[in-house]
mmCIF file of the N, C-alpha and C atoms, coordinates in Angstrom:
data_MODEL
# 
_entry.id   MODEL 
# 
loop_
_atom_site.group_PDB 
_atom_site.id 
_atom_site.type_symbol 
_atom_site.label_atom_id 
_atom_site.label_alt_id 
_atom_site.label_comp_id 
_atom_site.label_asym_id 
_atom_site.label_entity_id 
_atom_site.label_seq_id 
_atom_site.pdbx_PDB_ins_code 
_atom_site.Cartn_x 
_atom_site.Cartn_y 
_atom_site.Cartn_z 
_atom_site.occupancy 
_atom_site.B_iso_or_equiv 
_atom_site.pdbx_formal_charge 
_atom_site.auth_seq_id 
_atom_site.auth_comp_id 
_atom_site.auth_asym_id 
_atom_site.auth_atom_id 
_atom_site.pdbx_PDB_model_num 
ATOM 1   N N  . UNK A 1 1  ? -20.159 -30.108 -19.512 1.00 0.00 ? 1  UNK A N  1 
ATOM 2   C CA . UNK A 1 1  ? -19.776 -28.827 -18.951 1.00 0.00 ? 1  UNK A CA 1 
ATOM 3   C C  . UNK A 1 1  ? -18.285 -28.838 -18.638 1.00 0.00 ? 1  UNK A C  1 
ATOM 4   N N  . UNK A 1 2  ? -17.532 -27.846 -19.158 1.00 0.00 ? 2  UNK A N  1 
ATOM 5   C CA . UNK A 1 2  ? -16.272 -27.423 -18.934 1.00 0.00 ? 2  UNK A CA 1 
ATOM 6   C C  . UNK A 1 2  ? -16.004 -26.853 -17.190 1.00 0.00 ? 2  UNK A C  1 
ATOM 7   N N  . UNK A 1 3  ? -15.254 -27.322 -16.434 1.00 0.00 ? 3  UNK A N  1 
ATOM 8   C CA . UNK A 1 3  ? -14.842 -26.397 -15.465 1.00 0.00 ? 3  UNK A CA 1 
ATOM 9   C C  . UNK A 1 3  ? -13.512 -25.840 -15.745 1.00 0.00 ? 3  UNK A C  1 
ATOM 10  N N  . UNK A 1 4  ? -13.336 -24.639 -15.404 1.00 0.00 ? 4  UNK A N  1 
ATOM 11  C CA . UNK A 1 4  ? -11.843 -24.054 -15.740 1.00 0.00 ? 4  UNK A CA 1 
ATOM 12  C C  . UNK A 1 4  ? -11.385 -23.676 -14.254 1.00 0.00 ? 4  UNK A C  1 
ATOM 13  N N  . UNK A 1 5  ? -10.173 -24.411 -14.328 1.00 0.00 ? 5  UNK A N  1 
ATOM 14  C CA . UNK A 1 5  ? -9.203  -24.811 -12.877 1.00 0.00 ? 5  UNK A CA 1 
ATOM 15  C C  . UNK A 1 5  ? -8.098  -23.361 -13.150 1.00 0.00 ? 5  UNK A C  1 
ATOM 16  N N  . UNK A 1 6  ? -7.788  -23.382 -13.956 1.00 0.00 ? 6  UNK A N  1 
ATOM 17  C CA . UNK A 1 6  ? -6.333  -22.078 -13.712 1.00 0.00 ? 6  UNK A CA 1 
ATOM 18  C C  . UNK A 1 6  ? -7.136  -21.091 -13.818 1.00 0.00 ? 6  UNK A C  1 
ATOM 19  N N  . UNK A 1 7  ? -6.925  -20.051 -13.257 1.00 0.00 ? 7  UNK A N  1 
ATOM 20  C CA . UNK A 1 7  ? -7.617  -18.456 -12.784 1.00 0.00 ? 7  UNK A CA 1 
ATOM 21  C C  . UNK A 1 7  ? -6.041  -17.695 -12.839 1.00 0.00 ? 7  UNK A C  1 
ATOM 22  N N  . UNK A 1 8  ? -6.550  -16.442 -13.409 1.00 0.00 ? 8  UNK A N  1 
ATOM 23  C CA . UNK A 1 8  ? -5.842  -15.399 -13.591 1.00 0.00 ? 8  UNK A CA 1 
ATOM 24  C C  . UNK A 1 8  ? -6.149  -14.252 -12.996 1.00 0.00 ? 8  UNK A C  1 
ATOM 25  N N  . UNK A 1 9  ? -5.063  -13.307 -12.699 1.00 0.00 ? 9  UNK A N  1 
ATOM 26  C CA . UNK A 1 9  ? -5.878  -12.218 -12.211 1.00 0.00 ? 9  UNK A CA 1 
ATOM 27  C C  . UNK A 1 9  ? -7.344  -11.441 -12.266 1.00 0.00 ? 9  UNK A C  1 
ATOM 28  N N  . UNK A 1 10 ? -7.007  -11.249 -13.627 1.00 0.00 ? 10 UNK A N  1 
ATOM 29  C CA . UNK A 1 10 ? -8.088  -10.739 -14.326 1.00 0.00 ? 10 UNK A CA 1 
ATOM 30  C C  . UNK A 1 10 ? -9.500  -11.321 -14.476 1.00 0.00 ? 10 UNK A C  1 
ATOM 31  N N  . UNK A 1 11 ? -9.751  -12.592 -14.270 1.00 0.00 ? 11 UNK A N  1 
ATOM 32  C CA . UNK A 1 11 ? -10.736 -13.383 -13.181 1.00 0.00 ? 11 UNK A CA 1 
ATOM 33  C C  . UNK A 1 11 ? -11.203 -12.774 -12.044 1.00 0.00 ? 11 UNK A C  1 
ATOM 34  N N  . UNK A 1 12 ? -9.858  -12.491 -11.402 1.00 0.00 ? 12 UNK A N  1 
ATOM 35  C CA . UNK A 1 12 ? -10.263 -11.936 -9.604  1.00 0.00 ? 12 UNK A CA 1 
ATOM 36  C C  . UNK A 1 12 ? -11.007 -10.565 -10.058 1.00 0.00 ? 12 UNK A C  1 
ATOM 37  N N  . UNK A 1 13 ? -11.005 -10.070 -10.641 1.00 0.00 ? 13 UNK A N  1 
ATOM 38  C CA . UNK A 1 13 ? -10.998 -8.822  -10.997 1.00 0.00 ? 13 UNK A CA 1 
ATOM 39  C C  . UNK A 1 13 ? -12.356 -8.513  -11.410 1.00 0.00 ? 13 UNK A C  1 
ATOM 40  N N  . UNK A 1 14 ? -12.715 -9.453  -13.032 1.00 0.00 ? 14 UNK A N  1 
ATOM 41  C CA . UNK A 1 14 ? -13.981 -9.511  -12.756 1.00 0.00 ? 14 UNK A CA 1 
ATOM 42  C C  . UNK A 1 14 ? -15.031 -9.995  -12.203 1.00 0.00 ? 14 UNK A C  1 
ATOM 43  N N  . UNK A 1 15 ? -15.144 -10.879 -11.790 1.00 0.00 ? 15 UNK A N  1 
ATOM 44  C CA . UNK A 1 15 ? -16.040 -11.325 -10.350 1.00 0.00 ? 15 UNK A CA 1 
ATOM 45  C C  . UNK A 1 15 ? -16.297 -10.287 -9.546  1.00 0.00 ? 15 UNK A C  1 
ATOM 46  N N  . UNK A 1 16 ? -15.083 -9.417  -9.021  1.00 0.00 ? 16 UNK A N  1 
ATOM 47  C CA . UNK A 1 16 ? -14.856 -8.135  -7.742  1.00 0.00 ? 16 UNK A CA 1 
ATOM 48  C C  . UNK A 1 16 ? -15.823 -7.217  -8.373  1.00 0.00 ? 16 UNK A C  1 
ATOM 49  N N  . UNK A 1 17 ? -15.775 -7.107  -9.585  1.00 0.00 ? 17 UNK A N  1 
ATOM 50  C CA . UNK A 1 17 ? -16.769 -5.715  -10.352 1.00 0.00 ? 17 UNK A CA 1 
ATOM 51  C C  . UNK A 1 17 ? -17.762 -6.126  -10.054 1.00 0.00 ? 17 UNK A C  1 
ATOM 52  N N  . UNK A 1 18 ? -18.171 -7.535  -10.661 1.00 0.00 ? 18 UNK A N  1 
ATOM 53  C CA . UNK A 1 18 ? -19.748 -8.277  -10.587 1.00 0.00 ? 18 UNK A CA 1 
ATOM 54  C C  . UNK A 1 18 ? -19.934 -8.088  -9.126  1.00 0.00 ? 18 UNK A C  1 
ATOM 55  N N  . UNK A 1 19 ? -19.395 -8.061  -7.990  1.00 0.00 ? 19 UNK A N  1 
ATOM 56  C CA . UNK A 1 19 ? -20.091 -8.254  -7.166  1.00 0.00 ? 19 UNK A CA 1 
ATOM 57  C C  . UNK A 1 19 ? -19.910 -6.557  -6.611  1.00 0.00 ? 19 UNK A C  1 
ATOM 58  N N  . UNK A 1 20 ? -19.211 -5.573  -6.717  1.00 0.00 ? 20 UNK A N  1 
ATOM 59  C CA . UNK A 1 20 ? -19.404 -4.381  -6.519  1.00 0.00 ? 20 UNK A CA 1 
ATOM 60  C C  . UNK A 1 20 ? -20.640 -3.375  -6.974  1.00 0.00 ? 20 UNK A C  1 
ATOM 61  N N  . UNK A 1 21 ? -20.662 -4.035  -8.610  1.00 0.00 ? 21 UNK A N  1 
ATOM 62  C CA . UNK A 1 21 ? -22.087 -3.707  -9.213  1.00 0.00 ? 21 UNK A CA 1 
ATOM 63  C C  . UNK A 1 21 ? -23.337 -4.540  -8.865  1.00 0.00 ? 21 UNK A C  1 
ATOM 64  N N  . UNK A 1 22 ? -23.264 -4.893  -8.386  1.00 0.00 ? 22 UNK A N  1 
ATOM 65  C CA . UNK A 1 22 ? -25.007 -6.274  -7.975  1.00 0.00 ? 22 UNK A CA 1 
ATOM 66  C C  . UNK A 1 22 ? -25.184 -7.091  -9.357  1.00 0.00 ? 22 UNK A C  1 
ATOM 67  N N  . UNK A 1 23 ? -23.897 -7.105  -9.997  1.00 0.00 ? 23 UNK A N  1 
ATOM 68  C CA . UNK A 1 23 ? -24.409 -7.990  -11.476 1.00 0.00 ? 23 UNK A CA 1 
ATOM 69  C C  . UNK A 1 23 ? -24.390 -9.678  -11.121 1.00 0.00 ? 23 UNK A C  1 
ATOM 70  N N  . UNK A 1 24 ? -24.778 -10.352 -11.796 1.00 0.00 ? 24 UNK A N  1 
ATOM 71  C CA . UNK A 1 24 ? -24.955 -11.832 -11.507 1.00 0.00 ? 24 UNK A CA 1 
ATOM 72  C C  . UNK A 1 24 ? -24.200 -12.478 -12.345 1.00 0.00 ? 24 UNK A C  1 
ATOM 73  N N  . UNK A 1 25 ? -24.095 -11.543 -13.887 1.00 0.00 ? 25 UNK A N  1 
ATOM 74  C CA . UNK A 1 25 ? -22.928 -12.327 -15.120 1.00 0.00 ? 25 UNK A CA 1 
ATOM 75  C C  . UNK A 1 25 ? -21.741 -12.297 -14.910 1.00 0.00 ? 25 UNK A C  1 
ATOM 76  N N  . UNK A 1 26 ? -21.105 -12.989 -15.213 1.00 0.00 ? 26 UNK A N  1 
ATOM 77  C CA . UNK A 1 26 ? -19.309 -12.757 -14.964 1.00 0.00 ? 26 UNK A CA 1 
ATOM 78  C C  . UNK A 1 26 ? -18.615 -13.412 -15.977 1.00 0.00 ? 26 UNK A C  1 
ATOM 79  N N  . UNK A 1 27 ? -17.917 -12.226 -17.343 1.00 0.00 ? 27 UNK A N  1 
ATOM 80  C CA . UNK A 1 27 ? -17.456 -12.662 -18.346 1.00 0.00 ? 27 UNK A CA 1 
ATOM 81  C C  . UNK A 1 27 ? -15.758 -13.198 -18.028 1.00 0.00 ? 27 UNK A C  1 
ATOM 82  N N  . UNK A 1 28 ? -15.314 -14.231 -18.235 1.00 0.00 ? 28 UNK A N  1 
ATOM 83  C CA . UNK A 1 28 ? -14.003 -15.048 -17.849 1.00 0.00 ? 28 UNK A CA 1 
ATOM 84  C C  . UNK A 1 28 ? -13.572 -14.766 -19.063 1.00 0.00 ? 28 UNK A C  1 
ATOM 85  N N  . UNK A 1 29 ? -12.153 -15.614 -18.953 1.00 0.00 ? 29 UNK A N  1 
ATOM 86  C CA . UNK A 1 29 ? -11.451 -15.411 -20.119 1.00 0.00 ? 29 UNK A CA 1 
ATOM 87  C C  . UNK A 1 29 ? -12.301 -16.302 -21.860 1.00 0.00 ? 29 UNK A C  1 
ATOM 88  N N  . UNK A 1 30 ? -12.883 -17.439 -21.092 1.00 0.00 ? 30 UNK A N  1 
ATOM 89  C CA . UNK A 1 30 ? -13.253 -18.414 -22.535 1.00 0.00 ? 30 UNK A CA 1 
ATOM 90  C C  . UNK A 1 30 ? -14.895 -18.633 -22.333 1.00 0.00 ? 30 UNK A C  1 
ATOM 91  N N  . UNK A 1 31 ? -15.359 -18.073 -21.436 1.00 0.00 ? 31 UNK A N  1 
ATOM 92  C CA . UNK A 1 31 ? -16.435 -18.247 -20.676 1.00 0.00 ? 31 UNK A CA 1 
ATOM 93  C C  . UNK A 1 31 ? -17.431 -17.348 -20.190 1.00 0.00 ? 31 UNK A C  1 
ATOM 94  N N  . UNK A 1 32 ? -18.799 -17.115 -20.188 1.00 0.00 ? 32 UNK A N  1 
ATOM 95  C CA . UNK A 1 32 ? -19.803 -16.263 -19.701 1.00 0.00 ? 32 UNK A CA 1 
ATOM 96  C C  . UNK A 1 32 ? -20.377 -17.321 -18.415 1.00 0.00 ? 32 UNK A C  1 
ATOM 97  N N  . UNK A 1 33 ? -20.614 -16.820 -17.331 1.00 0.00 ? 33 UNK A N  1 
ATOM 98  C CA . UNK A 1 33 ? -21.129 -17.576 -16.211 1.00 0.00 ? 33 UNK A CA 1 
ATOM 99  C C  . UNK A 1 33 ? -22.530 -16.433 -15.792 1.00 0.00 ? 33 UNK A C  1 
ATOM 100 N N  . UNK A 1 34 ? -23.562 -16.976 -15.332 1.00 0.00 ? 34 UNK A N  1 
ATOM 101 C CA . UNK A 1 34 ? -24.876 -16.432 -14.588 1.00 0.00 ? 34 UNK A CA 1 
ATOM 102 C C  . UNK A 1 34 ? -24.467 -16.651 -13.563 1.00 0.00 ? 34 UNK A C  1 
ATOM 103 N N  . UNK A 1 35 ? -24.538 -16.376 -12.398 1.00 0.00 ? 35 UNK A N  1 
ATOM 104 C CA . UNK A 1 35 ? -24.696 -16.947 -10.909 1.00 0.00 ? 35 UNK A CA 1 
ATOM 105 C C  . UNK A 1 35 ? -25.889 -16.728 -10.197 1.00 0.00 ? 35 UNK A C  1 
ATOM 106 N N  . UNK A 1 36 ? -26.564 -17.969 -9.185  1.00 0.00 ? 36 UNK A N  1 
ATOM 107 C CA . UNK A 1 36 ? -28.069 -17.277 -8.975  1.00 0.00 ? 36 UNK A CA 1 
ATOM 108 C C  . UNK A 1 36 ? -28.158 -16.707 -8.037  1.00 0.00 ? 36 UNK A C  1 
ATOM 109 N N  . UNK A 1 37 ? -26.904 -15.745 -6.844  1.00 0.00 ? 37 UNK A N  1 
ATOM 110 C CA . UNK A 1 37 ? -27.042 -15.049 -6.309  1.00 0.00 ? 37 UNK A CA 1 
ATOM 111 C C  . UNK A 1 37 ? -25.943 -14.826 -5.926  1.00 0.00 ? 37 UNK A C  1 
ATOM 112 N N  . UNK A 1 38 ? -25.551 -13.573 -4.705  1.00 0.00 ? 38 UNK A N  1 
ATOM 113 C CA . UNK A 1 38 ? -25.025 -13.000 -4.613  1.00 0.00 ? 38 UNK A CA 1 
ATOM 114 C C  . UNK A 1 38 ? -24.185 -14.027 -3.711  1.00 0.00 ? 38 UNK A C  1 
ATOM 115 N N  . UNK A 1 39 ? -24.326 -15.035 -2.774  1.00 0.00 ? 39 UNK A N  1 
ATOM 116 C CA . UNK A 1 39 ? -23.621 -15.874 -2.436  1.00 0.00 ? 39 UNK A CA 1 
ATOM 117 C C  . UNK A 1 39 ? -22.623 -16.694 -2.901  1.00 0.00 ? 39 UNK A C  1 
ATOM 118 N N  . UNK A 1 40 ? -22.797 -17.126 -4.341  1.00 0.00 ? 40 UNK A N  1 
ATOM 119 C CA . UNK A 1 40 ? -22.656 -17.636 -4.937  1.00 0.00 ? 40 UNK A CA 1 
ATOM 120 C C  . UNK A 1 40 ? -21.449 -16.948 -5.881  1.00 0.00 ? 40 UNK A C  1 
ATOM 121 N N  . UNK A 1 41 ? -21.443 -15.643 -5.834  1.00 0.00 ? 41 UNK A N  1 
ATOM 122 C CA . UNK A 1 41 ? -20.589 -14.918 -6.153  1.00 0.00 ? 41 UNK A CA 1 
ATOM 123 C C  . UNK A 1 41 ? -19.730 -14.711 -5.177  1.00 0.00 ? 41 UNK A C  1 
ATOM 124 N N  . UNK A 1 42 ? -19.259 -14.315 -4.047  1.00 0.00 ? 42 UNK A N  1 
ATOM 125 C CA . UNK A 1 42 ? -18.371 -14.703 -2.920  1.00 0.00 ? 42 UNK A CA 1 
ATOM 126 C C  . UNK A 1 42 ? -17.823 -16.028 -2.709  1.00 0.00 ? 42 UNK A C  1 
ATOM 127 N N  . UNK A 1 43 ? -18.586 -17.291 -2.850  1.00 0.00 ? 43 UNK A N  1 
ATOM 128 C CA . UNK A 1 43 ? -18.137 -18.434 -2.794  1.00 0.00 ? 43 UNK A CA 1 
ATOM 129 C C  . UNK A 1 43 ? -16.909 -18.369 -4.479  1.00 0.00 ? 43 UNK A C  1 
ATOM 130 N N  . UNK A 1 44 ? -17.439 -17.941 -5.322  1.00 0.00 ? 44 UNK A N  1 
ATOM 131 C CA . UNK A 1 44 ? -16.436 -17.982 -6.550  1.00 0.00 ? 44 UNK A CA 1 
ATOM 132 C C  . UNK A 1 44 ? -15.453 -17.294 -6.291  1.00 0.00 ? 44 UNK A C  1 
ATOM 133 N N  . UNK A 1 45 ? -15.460 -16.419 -6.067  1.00 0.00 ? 45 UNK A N  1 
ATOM 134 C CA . UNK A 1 45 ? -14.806 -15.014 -5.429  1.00 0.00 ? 45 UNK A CA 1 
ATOM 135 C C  . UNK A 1 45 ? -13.767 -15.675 -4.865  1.00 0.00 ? 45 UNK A C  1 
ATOM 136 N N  . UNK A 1 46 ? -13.743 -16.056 -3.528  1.00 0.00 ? 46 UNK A N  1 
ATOM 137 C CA . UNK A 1 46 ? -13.084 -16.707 -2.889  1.00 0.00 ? 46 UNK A CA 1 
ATOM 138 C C  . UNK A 1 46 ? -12.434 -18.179 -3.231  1.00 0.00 ? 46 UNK A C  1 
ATOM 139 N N  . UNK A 1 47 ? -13.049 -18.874 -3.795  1.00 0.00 ? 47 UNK A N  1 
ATOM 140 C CA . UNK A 1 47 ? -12.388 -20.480 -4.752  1.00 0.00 ? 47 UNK A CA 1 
ATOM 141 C C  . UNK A 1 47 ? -11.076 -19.670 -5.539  1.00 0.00 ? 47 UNK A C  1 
ATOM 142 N N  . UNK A 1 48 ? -11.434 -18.228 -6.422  1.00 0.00 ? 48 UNK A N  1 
ATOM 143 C CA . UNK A 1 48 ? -10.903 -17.960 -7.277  1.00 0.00 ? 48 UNK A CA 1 
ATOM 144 C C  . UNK A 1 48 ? -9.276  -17.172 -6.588  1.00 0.00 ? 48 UNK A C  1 
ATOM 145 N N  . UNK A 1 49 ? -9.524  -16.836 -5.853  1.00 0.00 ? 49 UNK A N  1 
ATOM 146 C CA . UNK A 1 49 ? -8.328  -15.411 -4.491  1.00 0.00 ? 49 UNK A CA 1 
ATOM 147 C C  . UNK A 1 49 ? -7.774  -16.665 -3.911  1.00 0.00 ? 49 UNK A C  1 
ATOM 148 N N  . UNK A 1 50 ? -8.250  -17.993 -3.531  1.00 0.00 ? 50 UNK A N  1 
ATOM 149 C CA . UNK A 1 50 ? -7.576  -19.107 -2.960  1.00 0.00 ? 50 UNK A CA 1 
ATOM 150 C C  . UNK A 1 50 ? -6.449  -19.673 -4.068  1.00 0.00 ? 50 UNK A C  1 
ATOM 151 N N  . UNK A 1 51 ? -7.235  -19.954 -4.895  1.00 0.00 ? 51 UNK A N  1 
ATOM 152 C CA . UNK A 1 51 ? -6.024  -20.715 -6.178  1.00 0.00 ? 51 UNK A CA 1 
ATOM 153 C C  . UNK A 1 51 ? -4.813  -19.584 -6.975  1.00 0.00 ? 51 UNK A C  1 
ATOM 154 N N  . UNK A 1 52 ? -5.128  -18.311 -6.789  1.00 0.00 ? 52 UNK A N  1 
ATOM 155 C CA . UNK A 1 52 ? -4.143  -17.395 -7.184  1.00 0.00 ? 52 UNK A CA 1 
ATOM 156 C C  . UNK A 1 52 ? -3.133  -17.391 -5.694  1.00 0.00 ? 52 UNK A C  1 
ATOM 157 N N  . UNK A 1 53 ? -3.812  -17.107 -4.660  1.00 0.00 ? 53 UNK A N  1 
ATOM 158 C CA . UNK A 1 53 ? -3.135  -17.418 -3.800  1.00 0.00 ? 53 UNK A CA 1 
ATOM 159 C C  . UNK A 1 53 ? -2.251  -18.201 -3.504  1.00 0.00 ? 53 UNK A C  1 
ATOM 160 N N  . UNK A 1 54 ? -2.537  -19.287 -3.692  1.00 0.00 ? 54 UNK A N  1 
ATOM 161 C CA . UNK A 1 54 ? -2.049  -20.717 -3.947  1.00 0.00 ? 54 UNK A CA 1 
ATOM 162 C C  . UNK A 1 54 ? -0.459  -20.510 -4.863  1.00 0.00 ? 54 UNK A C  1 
ATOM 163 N N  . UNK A 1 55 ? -0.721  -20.128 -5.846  1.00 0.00 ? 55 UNK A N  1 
ATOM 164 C CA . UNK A 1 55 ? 0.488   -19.873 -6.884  1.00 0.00 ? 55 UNK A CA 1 
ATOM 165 C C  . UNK A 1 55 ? 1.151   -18.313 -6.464  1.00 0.00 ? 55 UNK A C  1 
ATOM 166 N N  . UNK A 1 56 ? 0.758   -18.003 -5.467  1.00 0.00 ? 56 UNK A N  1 
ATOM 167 C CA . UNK A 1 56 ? 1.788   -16.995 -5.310  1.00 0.00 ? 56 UNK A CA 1 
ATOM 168 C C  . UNK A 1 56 ? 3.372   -16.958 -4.998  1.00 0.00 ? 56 UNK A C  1 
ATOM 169 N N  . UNK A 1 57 ? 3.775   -18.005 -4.439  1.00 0.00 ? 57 UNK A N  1 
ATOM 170 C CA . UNK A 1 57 ? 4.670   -18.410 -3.872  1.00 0.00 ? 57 UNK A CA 1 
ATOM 171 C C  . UNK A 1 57 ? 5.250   -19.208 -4.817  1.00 0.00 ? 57 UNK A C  1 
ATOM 172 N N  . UNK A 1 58 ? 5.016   -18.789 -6.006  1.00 0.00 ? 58 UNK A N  1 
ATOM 173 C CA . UNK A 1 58 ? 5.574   -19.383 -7.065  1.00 0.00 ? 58 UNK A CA 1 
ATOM 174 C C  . UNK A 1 58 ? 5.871   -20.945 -7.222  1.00 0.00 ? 58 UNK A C  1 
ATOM 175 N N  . UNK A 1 59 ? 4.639   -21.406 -6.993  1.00 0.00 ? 59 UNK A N  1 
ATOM 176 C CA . UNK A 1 59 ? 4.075   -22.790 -6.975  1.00 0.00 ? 59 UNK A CA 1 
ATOM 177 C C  . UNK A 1 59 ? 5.342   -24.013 -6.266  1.00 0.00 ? 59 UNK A C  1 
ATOM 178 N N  . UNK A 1 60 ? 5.947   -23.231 -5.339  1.00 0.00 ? 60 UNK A N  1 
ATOM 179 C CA . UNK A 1 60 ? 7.837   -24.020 -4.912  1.00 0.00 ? 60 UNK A CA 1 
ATOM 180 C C  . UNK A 1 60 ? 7.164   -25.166 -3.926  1.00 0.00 ? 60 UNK A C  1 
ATOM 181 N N  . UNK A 1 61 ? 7.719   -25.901 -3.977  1.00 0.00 ? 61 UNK A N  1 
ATOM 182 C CA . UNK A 1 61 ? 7.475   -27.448 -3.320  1.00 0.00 ? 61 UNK A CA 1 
ATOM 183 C C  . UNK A 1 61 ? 8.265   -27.607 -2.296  1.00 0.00 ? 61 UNK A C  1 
ATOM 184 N N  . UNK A 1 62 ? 7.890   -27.719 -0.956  1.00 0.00 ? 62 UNK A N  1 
ATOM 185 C CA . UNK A 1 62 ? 8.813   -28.328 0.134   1.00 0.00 ? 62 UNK A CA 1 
ATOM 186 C C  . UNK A 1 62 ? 9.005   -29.633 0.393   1.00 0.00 ? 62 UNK A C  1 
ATOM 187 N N  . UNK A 1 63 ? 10.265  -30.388 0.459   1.00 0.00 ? 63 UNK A N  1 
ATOM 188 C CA . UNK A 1 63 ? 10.522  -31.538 0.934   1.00 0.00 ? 63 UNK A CA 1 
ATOM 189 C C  . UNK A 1 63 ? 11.040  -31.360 2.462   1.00 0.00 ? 63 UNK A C  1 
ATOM 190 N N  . UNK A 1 64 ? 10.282  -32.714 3.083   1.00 0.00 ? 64 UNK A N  1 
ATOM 191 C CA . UNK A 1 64 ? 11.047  -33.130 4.275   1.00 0.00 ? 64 UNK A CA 1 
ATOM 192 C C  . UNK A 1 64 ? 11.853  -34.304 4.296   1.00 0.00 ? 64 UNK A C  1 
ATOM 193 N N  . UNK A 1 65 ? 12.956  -34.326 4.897   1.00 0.00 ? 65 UNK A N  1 
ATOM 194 C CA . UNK A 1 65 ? 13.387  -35.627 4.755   1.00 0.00 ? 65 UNK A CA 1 
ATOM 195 C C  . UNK A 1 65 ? 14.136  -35.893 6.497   1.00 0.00 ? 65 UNK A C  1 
ATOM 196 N N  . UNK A 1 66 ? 13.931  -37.181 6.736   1.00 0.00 ? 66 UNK A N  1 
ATOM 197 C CA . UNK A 1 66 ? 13.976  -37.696 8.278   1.00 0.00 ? 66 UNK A CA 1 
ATOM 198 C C  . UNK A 1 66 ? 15.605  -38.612 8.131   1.00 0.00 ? 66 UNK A C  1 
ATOM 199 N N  . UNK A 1 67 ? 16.343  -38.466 8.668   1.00 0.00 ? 67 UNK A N  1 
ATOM 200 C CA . UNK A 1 67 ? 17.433  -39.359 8.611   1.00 0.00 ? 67 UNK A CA 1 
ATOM 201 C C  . UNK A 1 67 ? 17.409  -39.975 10.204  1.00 0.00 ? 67 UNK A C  1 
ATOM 202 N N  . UNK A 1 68 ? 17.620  -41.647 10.053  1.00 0.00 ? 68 UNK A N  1 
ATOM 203 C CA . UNK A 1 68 ? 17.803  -42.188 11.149  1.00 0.00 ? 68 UNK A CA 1 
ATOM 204 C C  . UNK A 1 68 ? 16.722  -42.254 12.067  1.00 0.00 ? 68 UNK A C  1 
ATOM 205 N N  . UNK A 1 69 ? 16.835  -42.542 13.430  1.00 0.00 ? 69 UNK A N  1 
ATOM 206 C CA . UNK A 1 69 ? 15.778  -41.941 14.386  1.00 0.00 ? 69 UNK A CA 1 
ATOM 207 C C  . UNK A 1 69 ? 15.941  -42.947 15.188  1.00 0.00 ? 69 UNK A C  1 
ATOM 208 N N  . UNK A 1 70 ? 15.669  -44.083 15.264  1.00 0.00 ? 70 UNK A N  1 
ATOM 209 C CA . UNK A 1 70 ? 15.337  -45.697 16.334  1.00 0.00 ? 70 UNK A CA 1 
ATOM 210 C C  . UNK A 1 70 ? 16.339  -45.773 17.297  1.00 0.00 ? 70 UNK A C  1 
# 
């Protein structure tokens, strides 16, 4: 089994329909998924709005750096 880690909008998007309509299928970009309930669709839902989230901020990296201290 394939898991697919990068999500695109259009992911968020359909999931949001699937779960607006009471559907359980959710066609992805390379992928058809069943889900066996409506929970299960919110839990994706949300994995999926987290990792776009995630890259919103245009994936920028913070460094800290400590000079000295003792």
């Amino acid at each position: 089994m394939t898991v697919q880690t990068t999500w695109v909008q259009a992911d968020l998007a359909a999931i949001e329909t699937a779960i607006a309509t009471g559907a359980k299928r959710v066609r992805f970009q390379t992928h058809e998924v069943e889900y066996q309930s409506m929970s299960d669709l919110l839990k994706a839902r949300d994995l999926i709005r987290a990792s776009l989230d995630a890259c919103a901020d245009g994936g920028k990296v913070y460094f800290t750096e400590f000079d000295g201290g003792y």
